[in-house]
ZADO-1210 file (C-alpha; in nm, 4 decimals, padded with zeros to 6 digits):
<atoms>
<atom x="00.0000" y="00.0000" z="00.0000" code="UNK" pos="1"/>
<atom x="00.1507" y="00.2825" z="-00.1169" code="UNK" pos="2"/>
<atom x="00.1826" y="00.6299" z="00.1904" code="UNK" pos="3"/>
<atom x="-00.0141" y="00.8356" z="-00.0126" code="UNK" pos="4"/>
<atom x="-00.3272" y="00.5618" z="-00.0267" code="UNK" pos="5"/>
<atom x="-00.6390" y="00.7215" z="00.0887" code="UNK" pos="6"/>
<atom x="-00.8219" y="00.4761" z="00.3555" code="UNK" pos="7"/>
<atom x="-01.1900" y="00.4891" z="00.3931" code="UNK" pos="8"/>
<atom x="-01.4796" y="00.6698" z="00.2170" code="UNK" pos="9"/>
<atom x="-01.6946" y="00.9714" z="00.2485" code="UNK" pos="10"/>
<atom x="-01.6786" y="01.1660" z="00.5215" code="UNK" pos="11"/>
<atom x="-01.4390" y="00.8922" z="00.7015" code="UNK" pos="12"/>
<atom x="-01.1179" y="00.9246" z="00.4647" code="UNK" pos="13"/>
<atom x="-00.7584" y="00.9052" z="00.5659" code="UNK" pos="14"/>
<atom x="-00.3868" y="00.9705" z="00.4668" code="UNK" pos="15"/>
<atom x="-00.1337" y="00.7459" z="00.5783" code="UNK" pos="16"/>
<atom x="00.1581" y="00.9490" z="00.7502" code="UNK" pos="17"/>
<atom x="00.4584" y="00.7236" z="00.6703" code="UNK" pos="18"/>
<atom x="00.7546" y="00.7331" z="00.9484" code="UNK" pos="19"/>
<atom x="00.5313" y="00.9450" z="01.1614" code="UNK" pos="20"/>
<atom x="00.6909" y="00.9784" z="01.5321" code="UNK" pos="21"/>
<atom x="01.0953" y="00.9844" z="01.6132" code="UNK" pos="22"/>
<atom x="01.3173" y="00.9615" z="01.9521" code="UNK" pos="23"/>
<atom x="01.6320" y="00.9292" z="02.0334" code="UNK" pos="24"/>
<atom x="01.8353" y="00.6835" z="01.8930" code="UNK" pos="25"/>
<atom x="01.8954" y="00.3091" z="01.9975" code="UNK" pos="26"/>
<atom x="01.4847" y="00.3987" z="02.1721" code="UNK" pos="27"/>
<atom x="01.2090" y="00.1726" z="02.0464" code="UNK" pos="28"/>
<atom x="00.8405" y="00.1481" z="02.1371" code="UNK" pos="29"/>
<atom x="00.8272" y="-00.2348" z="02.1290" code="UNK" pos="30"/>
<atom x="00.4510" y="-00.2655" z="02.2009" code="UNK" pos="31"/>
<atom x="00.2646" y="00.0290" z="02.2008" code="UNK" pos="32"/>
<atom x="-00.0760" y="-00.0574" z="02.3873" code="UNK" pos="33"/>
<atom x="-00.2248" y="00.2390" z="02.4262" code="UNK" pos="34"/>
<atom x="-00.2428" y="00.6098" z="02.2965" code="UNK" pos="35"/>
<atom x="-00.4388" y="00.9488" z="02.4227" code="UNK" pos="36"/>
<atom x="-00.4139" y="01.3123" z="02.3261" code="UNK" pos="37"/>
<atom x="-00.4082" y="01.6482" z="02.4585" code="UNK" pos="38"/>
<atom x="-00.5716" y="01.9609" z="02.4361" code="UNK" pos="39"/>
<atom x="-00.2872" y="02.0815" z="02.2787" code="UNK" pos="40"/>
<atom x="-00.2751" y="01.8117" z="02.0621" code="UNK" pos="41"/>
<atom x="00.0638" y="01.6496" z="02.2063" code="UNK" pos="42"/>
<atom x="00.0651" y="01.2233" z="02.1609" code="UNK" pos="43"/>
<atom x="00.1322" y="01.0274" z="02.4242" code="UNK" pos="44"/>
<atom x="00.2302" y="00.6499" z="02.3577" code="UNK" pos="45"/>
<atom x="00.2262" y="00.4180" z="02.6699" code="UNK" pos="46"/>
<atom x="00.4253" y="00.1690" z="02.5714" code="UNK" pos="47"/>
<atom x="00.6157" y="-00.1332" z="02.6668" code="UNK" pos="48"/>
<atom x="00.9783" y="-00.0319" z="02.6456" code="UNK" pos="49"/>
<atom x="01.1823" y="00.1175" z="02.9185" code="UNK" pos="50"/>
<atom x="01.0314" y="00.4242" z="02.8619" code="UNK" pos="51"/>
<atom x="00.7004" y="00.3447" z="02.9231" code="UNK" pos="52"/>
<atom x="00.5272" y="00.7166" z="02.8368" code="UNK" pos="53"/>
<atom x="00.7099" y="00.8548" z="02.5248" code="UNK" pos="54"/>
<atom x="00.5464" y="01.2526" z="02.4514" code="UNK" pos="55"/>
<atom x="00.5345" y="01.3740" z="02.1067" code="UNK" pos="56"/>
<atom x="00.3824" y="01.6757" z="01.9177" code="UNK" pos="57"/>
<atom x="00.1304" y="01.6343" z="01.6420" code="UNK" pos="58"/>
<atom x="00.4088" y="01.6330" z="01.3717" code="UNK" pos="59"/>
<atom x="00.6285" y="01.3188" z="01.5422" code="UNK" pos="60"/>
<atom x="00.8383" y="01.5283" z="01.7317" code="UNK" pos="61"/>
<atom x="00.9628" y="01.3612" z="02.0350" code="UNK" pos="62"/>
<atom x="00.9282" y="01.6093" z="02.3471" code="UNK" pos="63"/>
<atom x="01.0085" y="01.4007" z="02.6404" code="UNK" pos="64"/>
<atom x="00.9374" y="01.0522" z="02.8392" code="UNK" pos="65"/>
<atom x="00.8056" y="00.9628" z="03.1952" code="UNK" pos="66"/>
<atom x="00.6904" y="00.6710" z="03.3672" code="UNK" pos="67"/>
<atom x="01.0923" y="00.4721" z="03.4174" code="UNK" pos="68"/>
<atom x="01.0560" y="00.2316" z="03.6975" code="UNK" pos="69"/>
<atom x="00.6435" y="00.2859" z="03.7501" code="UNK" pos="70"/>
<atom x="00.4820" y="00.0731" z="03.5439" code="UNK" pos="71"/>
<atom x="00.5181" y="-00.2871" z="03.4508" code="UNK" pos="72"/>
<atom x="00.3264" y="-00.3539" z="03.1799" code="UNK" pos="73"/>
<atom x="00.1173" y="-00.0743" z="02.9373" code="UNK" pos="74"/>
<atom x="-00.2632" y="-00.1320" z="02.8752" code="UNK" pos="75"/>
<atom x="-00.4515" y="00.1322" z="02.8800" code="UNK" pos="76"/>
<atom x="-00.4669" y="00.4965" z="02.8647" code="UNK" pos="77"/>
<atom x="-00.7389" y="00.7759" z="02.8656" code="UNK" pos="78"/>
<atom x="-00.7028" y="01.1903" z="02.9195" code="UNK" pos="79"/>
<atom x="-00.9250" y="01.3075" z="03.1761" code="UNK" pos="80"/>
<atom x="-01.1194" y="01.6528" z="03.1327" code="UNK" pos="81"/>
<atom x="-00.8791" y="01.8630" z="03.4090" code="UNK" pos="82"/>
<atom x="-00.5564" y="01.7693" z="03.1937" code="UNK" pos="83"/>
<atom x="-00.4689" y="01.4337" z="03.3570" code="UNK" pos="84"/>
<atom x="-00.3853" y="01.1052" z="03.2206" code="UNK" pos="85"/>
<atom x="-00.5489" y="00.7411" z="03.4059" code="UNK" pos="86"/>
<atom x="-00.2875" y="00.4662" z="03.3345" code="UNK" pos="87"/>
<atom x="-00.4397" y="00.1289" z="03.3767" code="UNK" pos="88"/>
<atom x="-00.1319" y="-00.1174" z="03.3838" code="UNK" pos="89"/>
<atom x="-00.2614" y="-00.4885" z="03.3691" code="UNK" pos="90"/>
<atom x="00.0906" y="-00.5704" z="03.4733" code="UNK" pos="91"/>
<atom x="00.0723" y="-00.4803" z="03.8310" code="UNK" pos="92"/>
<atom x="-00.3091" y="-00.4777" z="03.8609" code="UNK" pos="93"/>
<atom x="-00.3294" y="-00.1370" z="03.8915" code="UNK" pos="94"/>
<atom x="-00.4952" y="00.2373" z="03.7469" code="UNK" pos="95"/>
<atom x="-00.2617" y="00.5337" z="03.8330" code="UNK" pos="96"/>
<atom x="-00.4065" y="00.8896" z="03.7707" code="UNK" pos="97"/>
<atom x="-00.0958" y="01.1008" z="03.6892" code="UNK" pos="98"/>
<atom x="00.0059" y="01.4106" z="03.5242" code="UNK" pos="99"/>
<atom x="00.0983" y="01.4851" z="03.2107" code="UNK" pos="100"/>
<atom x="00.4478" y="01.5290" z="03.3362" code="UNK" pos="101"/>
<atom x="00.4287" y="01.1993" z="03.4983" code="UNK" pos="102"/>
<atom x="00.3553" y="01.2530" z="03.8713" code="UNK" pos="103"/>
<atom x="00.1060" y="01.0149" z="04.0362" code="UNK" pos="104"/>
<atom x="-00.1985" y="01.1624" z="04.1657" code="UNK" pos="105"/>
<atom x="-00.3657" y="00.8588" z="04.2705" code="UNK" pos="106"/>
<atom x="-00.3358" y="00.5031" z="04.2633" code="UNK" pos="107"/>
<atom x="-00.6265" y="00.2611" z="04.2624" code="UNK" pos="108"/>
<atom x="-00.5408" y="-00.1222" z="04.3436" code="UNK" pos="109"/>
<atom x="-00.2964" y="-00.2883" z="04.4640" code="UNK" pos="110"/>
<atom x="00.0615" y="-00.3217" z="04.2923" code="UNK" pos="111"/>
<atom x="00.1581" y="-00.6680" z="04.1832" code="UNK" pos="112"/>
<atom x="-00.1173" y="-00.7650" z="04.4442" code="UNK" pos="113"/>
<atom x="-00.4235" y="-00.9602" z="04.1616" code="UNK" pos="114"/>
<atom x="-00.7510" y="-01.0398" z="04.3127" code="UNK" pos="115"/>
<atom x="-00.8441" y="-01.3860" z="04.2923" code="UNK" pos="116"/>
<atom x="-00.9358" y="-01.5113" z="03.8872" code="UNK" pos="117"/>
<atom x="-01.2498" y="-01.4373" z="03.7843" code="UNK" pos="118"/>
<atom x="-01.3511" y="-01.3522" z="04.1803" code="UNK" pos="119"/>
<atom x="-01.5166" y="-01.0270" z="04.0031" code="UNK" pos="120"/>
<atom x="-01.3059" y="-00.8364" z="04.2834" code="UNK" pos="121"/>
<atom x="-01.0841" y="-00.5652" z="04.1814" code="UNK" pos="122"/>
<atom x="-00.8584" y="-00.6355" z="04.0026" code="UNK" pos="123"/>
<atom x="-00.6784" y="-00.9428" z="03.7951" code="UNK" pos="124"/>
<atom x="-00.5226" y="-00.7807" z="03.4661" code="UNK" pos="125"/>
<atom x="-00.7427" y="-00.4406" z="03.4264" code="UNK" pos="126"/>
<atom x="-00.7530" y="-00.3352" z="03.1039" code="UNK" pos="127"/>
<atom x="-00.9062" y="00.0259" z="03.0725" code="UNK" pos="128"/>
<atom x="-01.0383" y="00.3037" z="03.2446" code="UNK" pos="129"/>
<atom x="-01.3294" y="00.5644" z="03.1645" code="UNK" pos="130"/>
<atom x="-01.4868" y="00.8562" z="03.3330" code="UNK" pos="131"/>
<atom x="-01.8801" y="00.9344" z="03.3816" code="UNK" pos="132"/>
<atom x="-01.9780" y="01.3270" z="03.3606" code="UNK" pos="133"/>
<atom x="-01.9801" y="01.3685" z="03.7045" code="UNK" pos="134"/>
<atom x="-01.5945" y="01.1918" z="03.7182" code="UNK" pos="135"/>
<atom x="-01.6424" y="00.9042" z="03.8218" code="UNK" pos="136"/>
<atom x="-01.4293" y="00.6223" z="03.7401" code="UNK" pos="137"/>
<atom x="-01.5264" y="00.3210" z="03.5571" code="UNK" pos="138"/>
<atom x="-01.2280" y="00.0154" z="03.4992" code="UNK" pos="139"/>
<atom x="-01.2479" y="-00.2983" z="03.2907" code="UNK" pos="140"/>
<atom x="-01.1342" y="-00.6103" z="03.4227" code="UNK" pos="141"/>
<atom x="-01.0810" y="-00.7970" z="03.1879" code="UNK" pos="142"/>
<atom x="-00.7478" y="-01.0752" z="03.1274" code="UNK" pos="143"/>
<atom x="-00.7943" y="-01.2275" z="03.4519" code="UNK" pos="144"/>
<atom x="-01.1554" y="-01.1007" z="03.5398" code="UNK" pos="145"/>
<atom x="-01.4645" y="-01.0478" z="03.3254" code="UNK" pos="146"/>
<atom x="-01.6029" y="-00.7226" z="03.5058" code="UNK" pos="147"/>
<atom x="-01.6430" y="-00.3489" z="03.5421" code="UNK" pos="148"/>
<atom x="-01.6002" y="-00.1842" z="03.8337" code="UNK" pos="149"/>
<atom x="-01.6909" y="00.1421" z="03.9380" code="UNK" pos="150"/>
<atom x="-01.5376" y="00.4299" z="04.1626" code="UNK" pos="151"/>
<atom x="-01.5762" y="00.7515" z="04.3061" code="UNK" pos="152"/>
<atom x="-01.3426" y="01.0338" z="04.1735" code="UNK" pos="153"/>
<atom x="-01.1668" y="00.9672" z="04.4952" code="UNK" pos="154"/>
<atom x="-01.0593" y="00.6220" z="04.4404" code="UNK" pos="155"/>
<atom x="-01.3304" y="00.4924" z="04.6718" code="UNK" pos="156"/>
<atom x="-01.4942" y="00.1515" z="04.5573" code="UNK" pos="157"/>
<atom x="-01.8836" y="00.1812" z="04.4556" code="UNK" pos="158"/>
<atom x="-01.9695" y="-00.1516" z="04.3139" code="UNK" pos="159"/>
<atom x="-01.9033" y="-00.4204" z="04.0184" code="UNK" pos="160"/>
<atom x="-02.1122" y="-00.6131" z="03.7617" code="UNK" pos="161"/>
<atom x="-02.0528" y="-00.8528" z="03.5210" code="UNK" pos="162"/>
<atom x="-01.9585" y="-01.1949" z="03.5102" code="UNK" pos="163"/>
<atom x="-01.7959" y="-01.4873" z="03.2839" code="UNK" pos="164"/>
<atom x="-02.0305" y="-01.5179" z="02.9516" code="UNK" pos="165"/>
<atom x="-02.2192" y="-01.4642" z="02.6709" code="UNK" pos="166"/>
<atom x="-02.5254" y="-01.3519" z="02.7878" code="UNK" pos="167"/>
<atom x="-02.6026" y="-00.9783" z="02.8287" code="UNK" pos="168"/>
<atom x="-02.4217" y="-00.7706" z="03.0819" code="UNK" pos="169"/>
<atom x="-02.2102" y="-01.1326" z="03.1333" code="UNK" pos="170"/>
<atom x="-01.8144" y="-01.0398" z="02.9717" code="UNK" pos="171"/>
<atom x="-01.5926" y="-01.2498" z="02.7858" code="UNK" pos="172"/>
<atom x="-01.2742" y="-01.0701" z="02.8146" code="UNK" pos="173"/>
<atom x="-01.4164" y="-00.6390" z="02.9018" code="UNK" pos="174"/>
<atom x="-01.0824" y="-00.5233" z="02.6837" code="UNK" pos="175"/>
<atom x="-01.1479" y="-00.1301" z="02.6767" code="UNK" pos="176"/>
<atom x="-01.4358" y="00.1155" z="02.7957" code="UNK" pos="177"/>
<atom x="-01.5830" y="00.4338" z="02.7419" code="UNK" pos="178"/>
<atom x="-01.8480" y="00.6844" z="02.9117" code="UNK" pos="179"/>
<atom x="-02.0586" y="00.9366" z="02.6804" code="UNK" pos="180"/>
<atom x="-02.1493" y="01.2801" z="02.7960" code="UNK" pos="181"/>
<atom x="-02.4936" y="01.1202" z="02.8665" code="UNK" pos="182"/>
<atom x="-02.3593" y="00.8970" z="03.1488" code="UNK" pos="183"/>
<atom x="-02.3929" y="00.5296" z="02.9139" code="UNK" pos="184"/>
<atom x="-02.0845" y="00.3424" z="02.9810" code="UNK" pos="185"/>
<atom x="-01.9266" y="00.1120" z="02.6755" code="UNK" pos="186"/>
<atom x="-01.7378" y="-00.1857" z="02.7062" code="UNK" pos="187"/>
<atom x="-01.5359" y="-00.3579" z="02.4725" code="UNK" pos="188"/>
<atom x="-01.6401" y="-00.7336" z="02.4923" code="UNK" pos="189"/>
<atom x="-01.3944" y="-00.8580" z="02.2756" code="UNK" pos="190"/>
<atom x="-01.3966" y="-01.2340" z="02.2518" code="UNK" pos="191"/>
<atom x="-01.8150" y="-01.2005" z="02.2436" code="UNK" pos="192"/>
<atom x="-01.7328" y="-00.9496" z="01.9274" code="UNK" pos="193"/>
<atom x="-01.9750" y="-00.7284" z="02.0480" code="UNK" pos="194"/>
<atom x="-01.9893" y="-00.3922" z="02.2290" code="UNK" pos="195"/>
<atom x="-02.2059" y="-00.3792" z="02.5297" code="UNK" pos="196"/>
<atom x="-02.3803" y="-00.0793" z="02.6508" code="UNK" pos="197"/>
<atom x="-02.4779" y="-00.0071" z="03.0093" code="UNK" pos="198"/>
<atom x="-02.6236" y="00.2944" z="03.2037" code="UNK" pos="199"/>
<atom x="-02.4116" y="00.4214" z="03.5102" code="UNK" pos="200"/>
<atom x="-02.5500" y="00.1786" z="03.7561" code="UNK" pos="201"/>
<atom x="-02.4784" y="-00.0738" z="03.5481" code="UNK" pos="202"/>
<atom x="-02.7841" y="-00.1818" z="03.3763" code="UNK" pos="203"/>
<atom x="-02.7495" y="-00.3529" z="03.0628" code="UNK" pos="204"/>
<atom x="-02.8956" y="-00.1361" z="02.7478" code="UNK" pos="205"/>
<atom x="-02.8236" y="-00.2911" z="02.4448" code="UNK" pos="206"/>
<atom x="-02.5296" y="-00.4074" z="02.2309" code="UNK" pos="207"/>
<atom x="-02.3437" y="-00.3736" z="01.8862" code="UNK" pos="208"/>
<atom x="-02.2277" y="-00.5999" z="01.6836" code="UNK" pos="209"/>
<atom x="-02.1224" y="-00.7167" z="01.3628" code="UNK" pos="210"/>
<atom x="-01.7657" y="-00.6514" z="01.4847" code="UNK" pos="211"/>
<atom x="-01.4683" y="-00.8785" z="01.5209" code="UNK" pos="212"/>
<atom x="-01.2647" y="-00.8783" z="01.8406" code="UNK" pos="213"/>
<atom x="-01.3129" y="-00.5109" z="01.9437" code="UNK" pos="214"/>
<atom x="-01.0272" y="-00.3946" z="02.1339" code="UNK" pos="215"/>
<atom x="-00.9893" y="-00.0402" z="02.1427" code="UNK" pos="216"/>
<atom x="-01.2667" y="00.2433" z="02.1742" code="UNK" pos="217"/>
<atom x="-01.2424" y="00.6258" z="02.1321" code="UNK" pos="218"/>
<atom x="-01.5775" y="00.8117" z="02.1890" code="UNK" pos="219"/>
<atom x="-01.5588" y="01.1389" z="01.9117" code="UNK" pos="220"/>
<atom x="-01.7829" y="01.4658" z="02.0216" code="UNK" pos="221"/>
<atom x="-01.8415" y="01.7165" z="01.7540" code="UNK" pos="222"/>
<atom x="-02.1285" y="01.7290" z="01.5308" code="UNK" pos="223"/>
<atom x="-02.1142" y="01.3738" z="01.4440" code="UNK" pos="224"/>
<atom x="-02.0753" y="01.2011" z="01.8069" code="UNK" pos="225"/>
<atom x="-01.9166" y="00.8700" z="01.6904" code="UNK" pos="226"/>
<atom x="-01.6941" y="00.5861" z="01.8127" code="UNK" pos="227"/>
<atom x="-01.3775" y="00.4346" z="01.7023" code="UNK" pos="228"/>
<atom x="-01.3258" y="00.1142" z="01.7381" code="UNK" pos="229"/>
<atom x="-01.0077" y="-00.0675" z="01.6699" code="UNK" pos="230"/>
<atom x="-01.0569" y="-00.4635" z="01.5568" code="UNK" pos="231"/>
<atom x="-00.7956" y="-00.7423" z="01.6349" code="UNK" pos="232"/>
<atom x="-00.8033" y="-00.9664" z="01.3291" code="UNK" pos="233"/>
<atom x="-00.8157" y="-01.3462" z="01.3686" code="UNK" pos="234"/>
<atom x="-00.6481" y="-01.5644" z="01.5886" code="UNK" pos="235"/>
<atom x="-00.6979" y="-01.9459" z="01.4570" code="UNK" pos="236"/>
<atom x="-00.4915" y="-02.0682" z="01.2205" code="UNK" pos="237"/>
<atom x="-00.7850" y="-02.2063" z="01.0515" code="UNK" pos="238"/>
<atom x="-00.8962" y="-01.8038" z="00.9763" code="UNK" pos="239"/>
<atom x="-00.5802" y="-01.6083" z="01.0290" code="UNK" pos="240"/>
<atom x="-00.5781" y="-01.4782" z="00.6593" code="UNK" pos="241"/>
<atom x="-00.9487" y="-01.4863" z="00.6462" code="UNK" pos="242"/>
<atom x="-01.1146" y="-01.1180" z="00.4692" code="UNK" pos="243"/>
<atom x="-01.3493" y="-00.9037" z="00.6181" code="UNK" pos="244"/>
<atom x="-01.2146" y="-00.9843" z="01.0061" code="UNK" pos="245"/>
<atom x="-00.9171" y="-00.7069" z="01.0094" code="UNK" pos="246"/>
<atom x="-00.7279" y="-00.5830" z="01.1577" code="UNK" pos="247"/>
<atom x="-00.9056" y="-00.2497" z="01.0794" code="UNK" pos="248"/>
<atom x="-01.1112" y="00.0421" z="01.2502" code="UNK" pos="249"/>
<atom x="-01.4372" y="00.1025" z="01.2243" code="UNK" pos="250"/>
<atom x="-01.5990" y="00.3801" z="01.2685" code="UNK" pos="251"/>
<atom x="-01.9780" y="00.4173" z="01.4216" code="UNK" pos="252"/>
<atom x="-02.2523" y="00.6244" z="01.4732" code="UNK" pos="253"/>
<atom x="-02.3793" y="00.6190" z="01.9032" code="UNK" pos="254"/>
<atom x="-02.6617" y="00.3457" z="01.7721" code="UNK" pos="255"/>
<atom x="-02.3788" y="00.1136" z="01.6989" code="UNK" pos="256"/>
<atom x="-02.4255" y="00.1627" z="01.2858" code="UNK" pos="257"/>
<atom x="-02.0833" y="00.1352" z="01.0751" code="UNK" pos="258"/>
<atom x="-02.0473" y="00.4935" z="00.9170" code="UNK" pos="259"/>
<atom x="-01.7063" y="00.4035" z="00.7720" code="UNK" pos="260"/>
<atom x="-01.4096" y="00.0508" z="00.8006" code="UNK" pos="261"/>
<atom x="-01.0602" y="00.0294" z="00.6630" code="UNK" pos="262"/>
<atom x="-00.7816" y="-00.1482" z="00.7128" code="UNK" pos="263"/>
<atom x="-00.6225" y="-00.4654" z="00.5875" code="UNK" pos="264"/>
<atom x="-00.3078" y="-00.6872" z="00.7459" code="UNK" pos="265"/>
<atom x="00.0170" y="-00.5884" z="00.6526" code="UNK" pos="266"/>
<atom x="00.2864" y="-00.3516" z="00.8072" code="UNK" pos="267"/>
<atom x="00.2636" y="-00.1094" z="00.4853" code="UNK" pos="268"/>
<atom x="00.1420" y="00.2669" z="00.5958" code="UNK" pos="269"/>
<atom x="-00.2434" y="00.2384" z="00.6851" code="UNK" pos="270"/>
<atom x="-00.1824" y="-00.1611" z="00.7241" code="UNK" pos="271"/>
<atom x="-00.2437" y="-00.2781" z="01.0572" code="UNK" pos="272"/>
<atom x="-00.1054" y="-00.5887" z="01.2586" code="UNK" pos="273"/>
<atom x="-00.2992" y="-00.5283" z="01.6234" code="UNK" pos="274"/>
<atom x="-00.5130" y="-00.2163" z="01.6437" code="UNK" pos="275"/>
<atom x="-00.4838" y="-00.2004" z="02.0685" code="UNK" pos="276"/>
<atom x="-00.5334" y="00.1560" z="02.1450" code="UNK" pos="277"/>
<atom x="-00.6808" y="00.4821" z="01.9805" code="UNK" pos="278"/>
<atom x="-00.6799" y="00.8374" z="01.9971" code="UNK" pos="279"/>
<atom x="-00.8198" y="01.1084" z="01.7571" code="UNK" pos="280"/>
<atom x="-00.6943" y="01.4815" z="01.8075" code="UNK" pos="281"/>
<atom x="-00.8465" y="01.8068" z="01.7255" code="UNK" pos="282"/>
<atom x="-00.8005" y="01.7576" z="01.3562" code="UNK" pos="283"/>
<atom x="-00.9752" y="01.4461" z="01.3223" code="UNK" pos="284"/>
<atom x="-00.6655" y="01.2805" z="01.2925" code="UNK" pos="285"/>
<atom x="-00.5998" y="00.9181" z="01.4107" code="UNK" pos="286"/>
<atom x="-00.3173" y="00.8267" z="01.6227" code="UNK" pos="287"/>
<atom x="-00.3106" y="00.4175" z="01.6323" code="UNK" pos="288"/>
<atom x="-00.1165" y="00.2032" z="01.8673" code="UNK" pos="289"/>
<atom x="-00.0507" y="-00.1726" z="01.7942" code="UNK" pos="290"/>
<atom x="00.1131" y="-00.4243" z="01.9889" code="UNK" pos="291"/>
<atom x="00.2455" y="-00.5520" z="01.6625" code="UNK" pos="292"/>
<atom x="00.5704" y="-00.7322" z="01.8091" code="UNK" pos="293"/>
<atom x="00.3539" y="-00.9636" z="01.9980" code="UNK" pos="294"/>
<atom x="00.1004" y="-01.0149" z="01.6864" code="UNK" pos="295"/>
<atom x="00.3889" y="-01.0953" z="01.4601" code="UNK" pos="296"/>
<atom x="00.4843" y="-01.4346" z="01.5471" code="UNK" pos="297"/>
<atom x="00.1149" y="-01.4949" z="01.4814" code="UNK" pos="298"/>
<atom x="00.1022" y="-01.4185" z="01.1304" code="UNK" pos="299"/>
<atom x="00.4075" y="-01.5209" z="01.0561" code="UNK" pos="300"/>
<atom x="00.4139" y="-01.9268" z="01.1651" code="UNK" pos="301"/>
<atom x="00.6006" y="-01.8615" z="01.5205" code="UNK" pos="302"/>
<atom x="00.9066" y="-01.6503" z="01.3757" code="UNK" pos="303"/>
<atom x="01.0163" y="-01.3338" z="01.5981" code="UNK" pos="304"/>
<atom x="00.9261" y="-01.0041" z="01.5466" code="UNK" pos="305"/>
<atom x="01.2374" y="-00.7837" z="01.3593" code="UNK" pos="306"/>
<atom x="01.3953" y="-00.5390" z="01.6204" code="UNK" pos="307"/>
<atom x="01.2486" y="-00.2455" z="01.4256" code="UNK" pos="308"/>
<atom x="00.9087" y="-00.3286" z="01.3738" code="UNK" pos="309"/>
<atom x="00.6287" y="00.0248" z="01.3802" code="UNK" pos="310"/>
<atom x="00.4057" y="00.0155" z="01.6870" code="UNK" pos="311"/>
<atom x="00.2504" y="00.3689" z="01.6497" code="UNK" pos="312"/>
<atom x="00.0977" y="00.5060" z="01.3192" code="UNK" pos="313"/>
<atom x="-00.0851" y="00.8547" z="01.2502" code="UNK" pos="314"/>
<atom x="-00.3493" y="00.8695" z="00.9855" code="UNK" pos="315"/>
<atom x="-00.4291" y="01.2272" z="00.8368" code="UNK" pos="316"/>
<atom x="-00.7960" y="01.3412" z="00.8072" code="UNK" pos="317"/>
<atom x="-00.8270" y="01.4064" z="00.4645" code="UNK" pos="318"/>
</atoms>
């Protein structure tokens, strides 16, 4: 696929940005898990190198990194409304609320202290975090778990729900989450292939689906409130290459309706090997992170991952 490809159709089109994002030398992302941006439109990539937070500006530039020696292993990441960024690190069980020059506000959990698996008790493996209007805190629980919990903007523990399943408001692996302005929370089911839809007490509304392993959501405001989702593509060996599953993102109107999909496997600009994490800045722009050194041995019969393999892609609104 060639960098100037255009992705998408109508009013959901895209440019490519090839070699988007540099650092210093002999620095690599490895796995990037998990993107957000700023107000002022700055990229932050939690990653899984030893640098876990790695700060660019909308043009690649590498500004600085934080988070050496906090976190153990990058999952999720979402910017609050007063200019803060929730870390939810699956590696240590834990959400930290922290700056956006790295210094930790609050921490929620436990470090390297799980709850029991699949106890629905926070947390085993959390994999996101989301806020409601009024700020309060909603994490998925999802590797080791199959629930959503929910806190006060203190860090206080409200209640849970959820469950191991198929049936509604059960989970079967709660990947990522998101809250609209109108208080209805979103969770990621992933291995159901669906998006589930809950009020803020937890009561189940309704789902989407005709998706394929939904991993990553980003709720859009604007005159077209929308989400982003980001879809894992197979992982059988009797469908890996299969078309029409992704790896791709699709993007949806707040009733769950595909307005726009693209994406195909391959590391070629606007190729995708694991859409985990999204972000979309004031532009419209996409910013999408892939753990693509840990989906590479999948596609490609066991073999590892090359030592410079792109975790972190922007795509242009055209």
């Amino acid at each position: 696929m060639s960098g100037n490809a255009v992705l998408g159709s109508g009013e959901w089109r895209y440019e490519p940005v090839p070699g988007w994002g540099e650092w210093p030398g002999g620095w690599a992302l490895h796995d990037t898990a998990a993107v957000a941006v700023d107000r002022q439109d700055r990229v932050y990539a939690f990653n899984r190198s030893s640098h876990p937070m790695v700060v660019f500006d909308r043009d690649g530039k590498f500004l600085t990194s934080w988070g050496e020696g906090v976190f153990t292993r990058a999952h999720g990441l979402f910017f609050g409304p007063d200019d803060t960024l929730w870390c939810t690190d699956d590696g240590d069980h834990t959400v930290r609320k922290c700056t956006l020059d790295g210094r930790v506000l609050l921490t929620i959990g436990l470090p390297g202290k799980p709850s029991p698996y699949m106890s629905g008790k926070p947390f085993n493996r959390c994999t996101h975090t989301a806020l409601s209007p009024e700020g309060d805190i909603y994490i998925s629980d999802g590797y080791g778990n199959a629930a959503v919990h929910k806190y006060s903007p203190e860090g206080k523990h409200l209640f849970s729900w959820g469950g191991s399943g198929t049936e509604p408001g059960q989970f079967n692996l709660p990947h990522n989450i998101a809250c609209d302005a109108a208080g209805f929370v979103y969770v990621a089911d992933r291995e159901s292939h669906r998006v589930q839809v809950f009020d803020g007490k937890g009561k189940y509304q309704g789902q989407w689906n005709n998706l394929h392993r939904p991993c990553s959501l980003f709720l859009g405001g604007g005159k077209c409130p929308c989400c982003y989702v980001g879809e894992l593509g197979p992982a059988l060996a009797v469908n890996i290459k299969a078309p029409n599953l992704g790896p791709r993102i699709s993007v949806l109107d707040m009733e769950g309706k595909v307005l726009g999909r693209f994406g195909e496997l391959g590391t070629e600009p606007g190729q995708f090997l694991s859409p985990h994490g999204l972000a979309v800045d004031g532009r419209g722009d996409i910013y999408v992170a892939e753990v693509s050194h840990t989906a590479w041995p999948r596609y490609n019969n066991g073999a590892p991952p090359p030592a410079r393999l792109r975790s972190l892609q922007k795509l242009r609104k055209v």
